[in-house]
BARODREN-857838 format. One line per 4 residues: number of its first residue (from 1); their letters; for each residue x, y, z negated of C-alpha. Coordinates in nm, 2 decimals. Example, Ala and Ser with C-alpha at 12.3 -4.5 7.8 and 13.67 -1.06 7.14 Angstrom:
# residues 2
1	as	1.23/-0.45/-0.78 | 1.37/-0.11/-0.71
This chain:
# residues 563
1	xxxx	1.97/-1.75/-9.44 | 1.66/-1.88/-9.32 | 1.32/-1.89/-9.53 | 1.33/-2.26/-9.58
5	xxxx	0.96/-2.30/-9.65 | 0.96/-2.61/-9.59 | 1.14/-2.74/-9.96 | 0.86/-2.66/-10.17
9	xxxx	0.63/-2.95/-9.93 | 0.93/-3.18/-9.95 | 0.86/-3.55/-10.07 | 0.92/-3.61/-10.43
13	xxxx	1.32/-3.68/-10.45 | 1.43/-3.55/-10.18 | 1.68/-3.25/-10.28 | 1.72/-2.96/-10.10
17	xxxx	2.09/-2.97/-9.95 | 2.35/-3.28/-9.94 | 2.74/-3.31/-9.95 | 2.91/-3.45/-9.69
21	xxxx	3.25/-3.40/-9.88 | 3.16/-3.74/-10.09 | 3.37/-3.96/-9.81 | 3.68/-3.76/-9.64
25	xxxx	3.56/-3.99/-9.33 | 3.31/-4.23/-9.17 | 3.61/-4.50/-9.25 | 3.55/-4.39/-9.64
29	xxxx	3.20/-4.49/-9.57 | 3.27/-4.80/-9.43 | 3.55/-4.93/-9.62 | 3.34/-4.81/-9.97
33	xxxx	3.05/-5.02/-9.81 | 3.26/-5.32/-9.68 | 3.40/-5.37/-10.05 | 3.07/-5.27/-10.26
37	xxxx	2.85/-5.55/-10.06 | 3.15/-5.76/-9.90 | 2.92/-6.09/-10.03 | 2.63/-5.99/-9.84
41	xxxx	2.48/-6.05/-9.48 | 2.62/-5.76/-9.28 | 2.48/-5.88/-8.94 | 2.26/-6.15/-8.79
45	xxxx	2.24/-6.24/-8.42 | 2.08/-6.51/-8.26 | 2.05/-6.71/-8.63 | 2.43/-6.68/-8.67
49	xxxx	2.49/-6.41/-8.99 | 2.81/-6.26/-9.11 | 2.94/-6.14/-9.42 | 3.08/-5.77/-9.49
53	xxxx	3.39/-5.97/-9.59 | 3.38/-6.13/-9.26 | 3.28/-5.80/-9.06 | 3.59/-5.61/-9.26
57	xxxx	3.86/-5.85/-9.17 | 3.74/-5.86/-8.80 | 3.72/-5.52/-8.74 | 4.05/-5.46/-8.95
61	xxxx	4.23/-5.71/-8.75 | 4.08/-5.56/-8.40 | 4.19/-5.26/-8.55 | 4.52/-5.32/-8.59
65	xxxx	4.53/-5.51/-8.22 | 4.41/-5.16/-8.11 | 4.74/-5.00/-8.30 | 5.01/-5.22/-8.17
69	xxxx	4.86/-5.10/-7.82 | 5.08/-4.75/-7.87 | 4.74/-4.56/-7.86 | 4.77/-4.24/-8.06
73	xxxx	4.51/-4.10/-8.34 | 4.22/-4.00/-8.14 | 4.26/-4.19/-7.82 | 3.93/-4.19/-7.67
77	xxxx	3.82/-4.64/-7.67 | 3.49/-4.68/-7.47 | 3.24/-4.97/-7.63 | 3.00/-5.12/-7.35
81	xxxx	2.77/-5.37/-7.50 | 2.41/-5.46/-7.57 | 2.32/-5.54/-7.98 | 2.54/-5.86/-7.94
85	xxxx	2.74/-5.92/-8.25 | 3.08/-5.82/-8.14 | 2.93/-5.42/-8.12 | 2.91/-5.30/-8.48
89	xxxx	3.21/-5.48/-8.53 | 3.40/-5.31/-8.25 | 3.25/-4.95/-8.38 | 3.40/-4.99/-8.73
93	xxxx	3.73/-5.10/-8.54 | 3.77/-4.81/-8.32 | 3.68/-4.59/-8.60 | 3.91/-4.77/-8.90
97	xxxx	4.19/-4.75/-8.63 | 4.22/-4.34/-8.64 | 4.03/-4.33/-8.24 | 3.68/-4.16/-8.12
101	xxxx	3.42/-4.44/-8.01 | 3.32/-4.32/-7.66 | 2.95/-4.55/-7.64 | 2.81/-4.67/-7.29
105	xxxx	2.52/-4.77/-7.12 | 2.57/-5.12/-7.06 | 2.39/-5.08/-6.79 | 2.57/-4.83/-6.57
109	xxxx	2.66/-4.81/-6.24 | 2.96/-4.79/-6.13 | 2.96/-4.42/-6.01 | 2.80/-4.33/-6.37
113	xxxx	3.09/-4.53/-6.58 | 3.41/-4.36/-6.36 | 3.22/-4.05/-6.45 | 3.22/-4.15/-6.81
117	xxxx	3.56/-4.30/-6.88 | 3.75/-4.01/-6.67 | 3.54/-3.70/-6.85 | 3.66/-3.90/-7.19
121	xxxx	3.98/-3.99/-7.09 | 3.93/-4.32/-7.26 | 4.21/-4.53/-7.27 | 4.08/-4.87/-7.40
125	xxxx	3.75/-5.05/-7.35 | 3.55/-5.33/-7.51 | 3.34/-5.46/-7.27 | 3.10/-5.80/-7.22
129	xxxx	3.18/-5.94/-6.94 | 2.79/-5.97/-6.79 | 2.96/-5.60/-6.71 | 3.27/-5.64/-6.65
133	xxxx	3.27/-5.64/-6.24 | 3.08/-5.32/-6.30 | 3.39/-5.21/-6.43 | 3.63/-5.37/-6.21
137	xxxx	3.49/-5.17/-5.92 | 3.63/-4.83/-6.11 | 3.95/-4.94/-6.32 | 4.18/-4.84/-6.07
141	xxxx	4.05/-4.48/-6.07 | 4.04/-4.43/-6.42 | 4.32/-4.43/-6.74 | 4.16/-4.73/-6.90
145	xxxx	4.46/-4.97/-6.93 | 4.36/-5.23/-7.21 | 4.06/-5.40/-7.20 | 3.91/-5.61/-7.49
149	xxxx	3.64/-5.85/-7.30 | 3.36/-6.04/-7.53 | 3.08/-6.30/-7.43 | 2.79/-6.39/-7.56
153	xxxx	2.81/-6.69/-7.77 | 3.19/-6.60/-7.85 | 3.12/-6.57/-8.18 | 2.88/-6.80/-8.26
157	xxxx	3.08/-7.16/-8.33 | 2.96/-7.44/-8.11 | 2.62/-7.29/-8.05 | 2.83/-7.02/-7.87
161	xxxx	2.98/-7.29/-7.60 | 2.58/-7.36/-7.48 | 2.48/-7.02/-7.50 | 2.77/-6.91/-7.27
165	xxxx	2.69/-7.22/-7.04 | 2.33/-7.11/-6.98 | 2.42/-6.71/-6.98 | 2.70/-6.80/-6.73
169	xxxx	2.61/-7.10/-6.54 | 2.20/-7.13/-6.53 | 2.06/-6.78/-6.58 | 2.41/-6.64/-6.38
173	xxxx	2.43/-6.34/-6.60 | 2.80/-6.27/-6.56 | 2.82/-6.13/-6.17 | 3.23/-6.22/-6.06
177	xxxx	3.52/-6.06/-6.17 | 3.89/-6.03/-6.19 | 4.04/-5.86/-6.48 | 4.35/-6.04/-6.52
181	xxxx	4.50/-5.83/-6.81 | 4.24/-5.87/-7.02 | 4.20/-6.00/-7.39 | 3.92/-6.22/-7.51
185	xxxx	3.78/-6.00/-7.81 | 3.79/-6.38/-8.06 | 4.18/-6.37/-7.93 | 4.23/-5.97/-8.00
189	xxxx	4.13/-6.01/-8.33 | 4.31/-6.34/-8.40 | 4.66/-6.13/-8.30 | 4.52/-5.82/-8.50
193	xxxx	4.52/-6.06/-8.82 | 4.90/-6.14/-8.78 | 5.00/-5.73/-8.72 | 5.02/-5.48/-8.98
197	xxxx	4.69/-5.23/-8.97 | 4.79/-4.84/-9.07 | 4.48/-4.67/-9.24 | 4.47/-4.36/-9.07
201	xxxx	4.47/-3.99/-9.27 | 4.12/-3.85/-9.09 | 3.94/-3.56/-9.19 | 3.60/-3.42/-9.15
205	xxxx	3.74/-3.21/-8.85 | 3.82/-3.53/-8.65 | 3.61/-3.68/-8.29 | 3.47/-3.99/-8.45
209	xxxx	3.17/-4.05/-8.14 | 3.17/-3.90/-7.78 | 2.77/-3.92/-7.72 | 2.66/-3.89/-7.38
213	xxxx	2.43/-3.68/-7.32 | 2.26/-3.52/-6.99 | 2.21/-3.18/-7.10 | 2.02/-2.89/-6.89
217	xxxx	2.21/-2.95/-6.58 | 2.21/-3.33/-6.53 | 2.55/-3.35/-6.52 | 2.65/-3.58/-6.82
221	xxxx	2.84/-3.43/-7.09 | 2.97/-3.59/-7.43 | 2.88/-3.41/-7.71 | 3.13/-3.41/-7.96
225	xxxx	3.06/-3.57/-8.28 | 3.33/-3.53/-8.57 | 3.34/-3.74/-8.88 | 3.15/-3.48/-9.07
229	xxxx	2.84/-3.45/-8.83 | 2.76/-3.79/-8.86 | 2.86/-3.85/-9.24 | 2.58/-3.52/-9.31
233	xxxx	2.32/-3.72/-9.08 | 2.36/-4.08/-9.28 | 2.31/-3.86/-9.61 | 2.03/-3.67/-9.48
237	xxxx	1.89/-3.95/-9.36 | 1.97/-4.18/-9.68 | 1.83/-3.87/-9.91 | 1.50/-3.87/-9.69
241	xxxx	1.43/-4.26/-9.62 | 1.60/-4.44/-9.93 | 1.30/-4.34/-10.16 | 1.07/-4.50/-9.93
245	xxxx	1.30/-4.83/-9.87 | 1.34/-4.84/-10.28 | 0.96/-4.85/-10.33 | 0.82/-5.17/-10.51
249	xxxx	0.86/-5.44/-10.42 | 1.17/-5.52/-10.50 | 1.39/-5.63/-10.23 | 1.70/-5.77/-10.27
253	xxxx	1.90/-5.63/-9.93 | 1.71/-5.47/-9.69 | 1.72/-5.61/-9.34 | 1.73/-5.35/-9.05
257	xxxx	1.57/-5.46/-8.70 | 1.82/-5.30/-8.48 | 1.61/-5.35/-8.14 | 1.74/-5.00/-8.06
261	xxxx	2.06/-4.99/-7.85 | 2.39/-4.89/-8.07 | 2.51/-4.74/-7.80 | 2.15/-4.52/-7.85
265	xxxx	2.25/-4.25/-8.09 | 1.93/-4.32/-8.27 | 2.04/-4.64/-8.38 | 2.40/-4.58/-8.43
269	xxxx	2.29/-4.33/-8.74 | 2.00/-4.50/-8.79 | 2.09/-4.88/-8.83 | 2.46/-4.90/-8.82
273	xxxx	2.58/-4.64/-9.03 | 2.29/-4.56/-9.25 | 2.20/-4.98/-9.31 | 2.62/-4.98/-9.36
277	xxxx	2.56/-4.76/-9.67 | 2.32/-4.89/-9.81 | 2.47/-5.28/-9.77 | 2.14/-5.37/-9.56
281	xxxx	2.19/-5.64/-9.28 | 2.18/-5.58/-8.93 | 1.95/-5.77/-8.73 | 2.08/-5.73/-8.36
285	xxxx	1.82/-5.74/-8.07 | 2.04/-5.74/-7.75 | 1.77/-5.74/-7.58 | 1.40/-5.56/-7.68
289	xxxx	1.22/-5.54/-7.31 | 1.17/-5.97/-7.40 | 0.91/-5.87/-7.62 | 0.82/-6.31/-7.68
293	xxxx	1.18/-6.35/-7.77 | 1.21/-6.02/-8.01 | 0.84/-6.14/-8.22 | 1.02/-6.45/-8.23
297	xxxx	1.26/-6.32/-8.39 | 1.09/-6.09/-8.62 | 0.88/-6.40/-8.77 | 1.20/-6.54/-8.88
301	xxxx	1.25/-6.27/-9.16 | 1.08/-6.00/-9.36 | 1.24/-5.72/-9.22 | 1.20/-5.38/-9.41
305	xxxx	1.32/-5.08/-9.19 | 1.26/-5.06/-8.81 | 1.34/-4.75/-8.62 | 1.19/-4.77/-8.25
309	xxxx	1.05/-4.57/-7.94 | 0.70/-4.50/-7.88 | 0.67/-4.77/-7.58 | 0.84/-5.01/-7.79
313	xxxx	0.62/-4.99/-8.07 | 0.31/-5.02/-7.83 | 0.47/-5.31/-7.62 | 0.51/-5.51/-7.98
317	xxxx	0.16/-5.50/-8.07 | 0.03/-5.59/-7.74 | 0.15/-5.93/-7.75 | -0.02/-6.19/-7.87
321	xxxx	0.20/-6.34/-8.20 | 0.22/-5.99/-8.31 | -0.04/-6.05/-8.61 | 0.22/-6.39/-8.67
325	xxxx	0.51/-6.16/-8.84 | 0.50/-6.10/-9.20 | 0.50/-5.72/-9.24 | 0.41/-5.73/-9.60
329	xxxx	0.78/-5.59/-9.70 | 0.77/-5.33/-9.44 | 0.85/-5.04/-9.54 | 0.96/-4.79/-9.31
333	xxxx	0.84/-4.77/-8.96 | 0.98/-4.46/-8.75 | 0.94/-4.31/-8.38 | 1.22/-4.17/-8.25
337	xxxx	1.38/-4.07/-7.87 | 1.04/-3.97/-7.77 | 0.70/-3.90/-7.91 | 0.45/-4.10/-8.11
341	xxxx	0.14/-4.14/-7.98 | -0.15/-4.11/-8.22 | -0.34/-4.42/-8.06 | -0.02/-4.61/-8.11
345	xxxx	0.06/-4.47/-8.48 | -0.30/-4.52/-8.55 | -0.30/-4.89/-8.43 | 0.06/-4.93/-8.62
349	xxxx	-0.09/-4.84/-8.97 | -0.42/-5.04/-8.89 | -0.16/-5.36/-8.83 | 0.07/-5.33/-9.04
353	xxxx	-0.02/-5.10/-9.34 | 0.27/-4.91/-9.28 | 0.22/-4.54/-9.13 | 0.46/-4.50/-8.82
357	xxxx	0.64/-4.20/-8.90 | 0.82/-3.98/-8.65 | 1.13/-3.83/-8.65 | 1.33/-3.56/-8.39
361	xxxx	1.67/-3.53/-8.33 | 1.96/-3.51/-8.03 | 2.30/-3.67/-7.91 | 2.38/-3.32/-8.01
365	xxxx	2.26/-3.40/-8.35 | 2.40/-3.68/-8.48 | 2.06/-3.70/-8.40 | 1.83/-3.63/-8.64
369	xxxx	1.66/-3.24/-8.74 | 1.32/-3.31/-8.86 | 1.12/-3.62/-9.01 | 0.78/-3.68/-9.11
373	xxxx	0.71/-3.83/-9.42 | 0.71/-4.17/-9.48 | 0.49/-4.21/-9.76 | 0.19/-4.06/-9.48
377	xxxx	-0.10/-4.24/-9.43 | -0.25/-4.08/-9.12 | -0.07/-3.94/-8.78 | 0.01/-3.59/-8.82
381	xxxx	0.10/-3.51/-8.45 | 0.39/-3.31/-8.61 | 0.77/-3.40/-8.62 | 0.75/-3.31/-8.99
385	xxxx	1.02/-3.11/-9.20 | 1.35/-3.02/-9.13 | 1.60/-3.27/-9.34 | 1.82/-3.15/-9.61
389	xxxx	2.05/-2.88/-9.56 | 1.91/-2.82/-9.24 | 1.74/-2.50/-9.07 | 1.52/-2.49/-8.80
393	xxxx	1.40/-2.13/-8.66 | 1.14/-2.08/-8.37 | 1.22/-1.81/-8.11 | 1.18/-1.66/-7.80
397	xxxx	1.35/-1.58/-7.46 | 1.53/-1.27/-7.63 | 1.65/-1.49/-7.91 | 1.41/-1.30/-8.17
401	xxxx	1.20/-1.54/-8.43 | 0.80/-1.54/-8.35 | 0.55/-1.58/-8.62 | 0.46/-1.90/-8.78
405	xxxx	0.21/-2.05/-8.55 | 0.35/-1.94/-8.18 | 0.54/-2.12/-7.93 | 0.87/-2.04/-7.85
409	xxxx	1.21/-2.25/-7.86 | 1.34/-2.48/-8.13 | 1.73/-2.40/-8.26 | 1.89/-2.57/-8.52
413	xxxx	2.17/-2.54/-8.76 | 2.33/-2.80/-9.00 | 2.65/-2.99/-9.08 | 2.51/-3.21/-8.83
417	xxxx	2.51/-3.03/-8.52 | 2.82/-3.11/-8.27 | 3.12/-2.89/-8.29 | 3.02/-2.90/-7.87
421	xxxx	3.06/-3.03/-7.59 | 3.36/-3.23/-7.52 | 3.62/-3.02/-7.33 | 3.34/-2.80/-7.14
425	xxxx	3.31/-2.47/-7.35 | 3.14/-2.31/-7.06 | 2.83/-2.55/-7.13 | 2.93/-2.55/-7.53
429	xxxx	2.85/-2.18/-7.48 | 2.49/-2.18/-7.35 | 2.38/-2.42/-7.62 | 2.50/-2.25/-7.92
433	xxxx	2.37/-1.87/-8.03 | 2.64/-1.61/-8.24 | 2.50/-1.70/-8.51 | 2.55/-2.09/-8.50
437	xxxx	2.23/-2.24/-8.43 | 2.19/-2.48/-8.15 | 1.90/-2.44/-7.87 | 1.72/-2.75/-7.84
441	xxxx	1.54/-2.67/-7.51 | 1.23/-2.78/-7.64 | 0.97/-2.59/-7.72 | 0.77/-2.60/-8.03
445	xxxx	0.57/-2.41/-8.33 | 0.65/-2.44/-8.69 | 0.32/-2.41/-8.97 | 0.29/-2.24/-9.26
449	xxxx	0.44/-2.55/-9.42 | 0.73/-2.55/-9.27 | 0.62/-2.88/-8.99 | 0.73/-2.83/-8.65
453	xxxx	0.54/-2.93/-8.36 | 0.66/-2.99/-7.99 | 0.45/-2.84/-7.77 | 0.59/-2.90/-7.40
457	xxxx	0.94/-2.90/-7.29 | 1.16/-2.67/-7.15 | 1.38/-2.86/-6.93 | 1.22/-3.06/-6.67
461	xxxx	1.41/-3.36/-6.87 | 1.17/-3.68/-6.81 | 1.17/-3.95/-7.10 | 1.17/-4.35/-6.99
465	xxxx	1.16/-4.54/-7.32 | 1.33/-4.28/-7.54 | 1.61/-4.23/-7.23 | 1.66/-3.90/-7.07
469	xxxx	1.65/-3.91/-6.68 | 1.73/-3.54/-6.54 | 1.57/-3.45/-6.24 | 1.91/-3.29/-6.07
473	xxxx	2.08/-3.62/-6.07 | 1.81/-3.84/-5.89 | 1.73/-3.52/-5.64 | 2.12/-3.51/-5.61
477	xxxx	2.11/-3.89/-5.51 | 1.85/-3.91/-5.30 | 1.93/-3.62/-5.10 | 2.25/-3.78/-4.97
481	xxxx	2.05/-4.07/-4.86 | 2.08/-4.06/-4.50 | 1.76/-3.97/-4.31 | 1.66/-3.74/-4.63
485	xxxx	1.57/-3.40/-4.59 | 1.52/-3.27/-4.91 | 1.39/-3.41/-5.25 | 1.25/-3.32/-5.54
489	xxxx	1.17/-3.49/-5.89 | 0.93/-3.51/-6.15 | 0.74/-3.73/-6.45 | 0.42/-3.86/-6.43
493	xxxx	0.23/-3.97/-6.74 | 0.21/-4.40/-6.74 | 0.09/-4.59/-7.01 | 0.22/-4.46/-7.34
497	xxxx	0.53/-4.30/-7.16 | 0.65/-4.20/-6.81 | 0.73/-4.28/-6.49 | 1.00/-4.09/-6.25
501	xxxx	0.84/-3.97/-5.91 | 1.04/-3.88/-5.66 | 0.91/-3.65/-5.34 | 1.10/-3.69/-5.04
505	xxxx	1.08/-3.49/-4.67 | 1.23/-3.67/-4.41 | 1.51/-3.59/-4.16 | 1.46/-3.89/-3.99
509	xxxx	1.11/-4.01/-3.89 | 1.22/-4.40/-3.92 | 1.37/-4.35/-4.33 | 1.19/-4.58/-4.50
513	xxxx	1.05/-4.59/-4.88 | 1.27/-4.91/-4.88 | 1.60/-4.77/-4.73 | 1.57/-4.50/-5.04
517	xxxx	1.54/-4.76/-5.31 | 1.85/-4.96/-5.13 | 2.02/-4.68/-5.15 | 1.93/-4.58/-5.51
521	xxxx	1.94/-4.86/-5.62 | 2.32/-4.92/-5.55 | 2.40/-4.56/-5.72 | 2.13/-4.50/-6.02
525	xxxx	2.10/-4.72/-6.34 | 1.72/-4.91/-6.34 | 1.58/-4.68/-6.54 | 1.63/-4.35/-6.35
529	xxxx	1.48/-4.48/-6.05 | 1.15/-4.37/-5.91 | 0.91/-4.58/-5.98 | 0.69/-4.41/-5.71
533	xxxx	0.81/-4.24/-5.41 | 0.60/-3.99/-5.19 | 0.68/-3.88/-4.81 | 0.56/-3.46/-4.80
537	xxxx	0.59/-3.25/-4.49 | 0.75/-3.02/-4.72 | 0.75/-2.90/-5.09 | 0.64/-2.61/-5.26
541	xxxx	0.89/-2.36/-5.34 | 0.95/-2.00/-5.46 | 1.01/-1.71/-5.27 | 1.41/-1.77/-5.25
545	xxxx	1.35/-2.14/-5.13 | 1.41/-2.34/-5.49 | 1.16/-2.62/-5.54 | 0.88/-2.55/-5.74
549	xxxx	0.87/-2.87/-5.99 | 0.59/-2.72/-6.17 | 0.34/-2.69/-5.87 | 0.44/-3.05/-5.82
553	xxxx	0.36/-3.15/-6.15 | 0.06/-2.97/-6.17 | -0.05/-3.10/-5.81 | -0.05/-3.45/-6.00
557	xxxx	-0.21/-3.39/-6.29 | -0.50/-3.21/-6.13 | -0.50/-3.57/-5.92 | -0.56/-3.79/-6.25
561	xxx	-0.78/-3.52/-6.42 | -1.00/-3.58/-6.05 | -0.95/-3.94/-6.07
């Protein structure tokens, strides 16, 4: 057992260890929560706000559609949304029907989703249709035979019918497609509500999330949540944020700003099964980047929890109705997905009155290890204490633990790491040690108190908005673009976060920086394009010809530091 120095600097209430045995599954959780708050606001989107009476019958009537399709318990059913209103709804479906949610970028390519739905072996999907041709393009290559498709306004009464004219018809959101055997989701869960729905007899050992993740290699892997993984995260989280959310004043349901993707494994904990427990109401932001439109909605309400990344947080005070939303029942505000910048956290608390707290996690984690303390008033530049029943040792390259106060790599261990990756025990293998703690790849110190640090990382893993991009996959891409030689990736601080360079050597003297990003463009989702692209006579690289990122990296910084 570790020396968990860290419990004696704990935040007054929070205990020590947690017991994810309380629910037998995350459907315990959900059906305890759906009953407990069922006259409550479980979700609002776009001013339209349903029950947890509502949200119980839908998603036990999709549920039971999703039964009479033959699938057996465990069938892998892919959910590829933004924060419309159909998501949550669709994740307590999938889950109250006995099968593993496998969540999607929305915005994928098609190369990137084939990938995804043959590695799961998903069967089903629930899909809007802004992406449905994305998935046309791949159906016929995959196992995915029913397909659930939602819009927009679809749930929204006669508001719905205009927002679907302007989404389809003005701003042309929806590209073409032909999926003939599709079901409208409104018209899956109007059959679900005539069929019998079977509760299904889960245990803690059961897949309940496939969470994509890129890992070391850039290939993208799911890590394998079960129901017990994420059941320990909501209580660790609930036993280290719920103190904070109860503090005076009094409010009656909390309402949690889910501007987050759900598909984001930061907010699925974080919002949709943490504000599920606690009967808080979702507010759903499909879409964050229109930073007029989220303010706008944020001056609607008094929201009370809102978990975000660093850029987002920054973006959000820049604009100018900011200082127009009433934070005064704020009362938890926490980075996650990548880190908080003092200036940012700084400003935050200067706005708002609320410190910005930070918190550090993986898809591999359910996600989340460590957490600073809410109740801070100043940036700490730490990712604060491990959670409950959680240990966190420090070590290096031959696996031994270094002293308090030196670098080395962060491992983990706790109910909430994955049982590994899904159906690759090769890769499960490098991440997990013999004596069960999982390698981050990220390199850090813990204090004497027991607060851990990150100090650089150890992959070359780049960060866009809390969003991994991995290195391999864009070099791999752009090296098969005709007229490319060879190519190599790295970050470059921008602003409060980064931006992917790519370095290219030409084969052909007439490639273009345009041909690249046509050809990118077609085979990379937006955000793991380079934003800049150099033209080298060559790259540096070690003595048996591999690519030196570092001396690229390096080369750049000693660039800005000049500048």
């Amino acid at each position: 057992m570790v020396d968990r120095i860290w419990l004696k600097h704990y935040p007054k209430g929070v205990p020590a260890e947690i017991d994810p045995s309380v629910y037998e599954s995350l459907v315990d959780l959900i059906d305890e929560s759906f009953e407990k708050f069922r006259d409550r606001d479980a979700y609002i989107f776009m001013g339209k706000t349903m029950k947890y009476s509502e949200a119980e019958e839908a998603s036990r009537s999709l549920a039971a559609f999703l039964q009479s399709k033959g699938l057996k318990q465990g069938a892998r059913v892919a959910i590829m949304m933004p924060n419309v209103l159909q998501n949550p709804i669709a994740i307590a479906a999938v889950l109250r029907a006995g099968y593993t949610v496998v969540n999607v970028n929305p915005l994928y390519t098609p190369r990137e989703l084939e990938h995804q739905l043959n590695d799961s072996g998903a069967e089903a999907i629930i899909i809007l249709e802004n992406f449905a041709a994305t998935l046309q393009k791949v159906l016929p290559r995959t196992k995915v035979k029913h397909i659930v498709l939602a819009s927009i306004g679809e749930l929204l009464g006669f508001k719905g019918t205009i927002v679907n004219f302007v989404v389809r018809r003005v701003k042309k959101m929806v590209p073409a497609y032909a999926i003939p055997d599709a079901v409208w989701f409104a018209h899956a869960v109007g059959i679900g509500k005539r069929l019998p729905f079977r509760k299904p007899k889960l245990t803690h050992d059961d897949v309940a999330f496939l969470q994509y993740t890129g890992g070391t290699t850039g290939v993208s892997k799911g890590a394998t949540l079960t129901h017990r993984n994420v059941i320990a995260n909501v209580l660790q989280s609930d036993a280290w944020l719920v103190p904070s959310l109860q503090k005076p004043p009094h409010v009656e349901q909390l309402i949690f700003v889910t501007a987050l993707p759900l598909y984001h494994i930061f907010a699925l904990t974080a919002c949709f099964m943490l504000g599920t427990r606690v009967g808080g109401a979702l507010l759903l932001i499909a879409n964050p980047r229109d930073i007029a439109a989220f303010i706008g909605e944020l001056r609607k309400y008094k929201v009370n929890f809102l978990p975000a990344v660093n850029t987002l947080f920054n973006a959000m005070m820049q604009h100018p109705d900011f200082d127009k939303v009433d934070w005064s029942l704020l009362k938890v505000a926490i980075g996650g997905g990548m880190a908080v910048q003092k200036a940012v956290a700084d400003r935050w608390f200067e706005k708002t009155g609320i410190p910005l707290s930070e918190g550090y996690g993986l898809s591999e984690t359910s996600p989340t290890l460590t957490v600073v303390s809410p109740e801070i008033t100043q940036y700490t530049g730490t990712i604060g204490f491990p959670v409950p029943s959680t240990e966190i040792v420090i070590r290096d390259d031959d696996g031994k633990d270094v002293p308090l106060g030196q670098p080395g790599e962060i491992l983990a261990r706790g109910p909430q790491v994955m049982s590994g990756y899904w159906q690759r025990p090769d890769e499960t293998a490098k991440v997990m040690t013999a004596d069960g703690f999982f390698r981050t790849g990220d390199i850090g110190v813990m204090d004497e108190k027991g607060q851990v640090k990150i100090v650089d990382r150890k992959k070359d893993m780049i960060n866009i908005s809390g969003f991994n991009v991995y290195p391999n996959e864009v070099e791999d891409m752009a090296a098969q673009c005709p007229g490319v030689l060879e190519a190599a990736v790295i970050g470059i601080p921008e602003g409060t976060g980064e931006a992917v360079k790519l370095f290219v050597v030409k084969k052909d003297p007439n490639v273009t920086e345009q041909d690249i990003r046509k050809f990118l463009a077609e085979r990379l989702t937006n955000y793991k394009r380079p934003k800049y692209i150099e033209f080298r006579a060559d790259l540096p690289k070690t003595n048996v010809g591999k690519i030196l990122r570092r001396a690229l990296r390096e080369e750049a910084e000693g660039k800005k530091n000049a500048a």
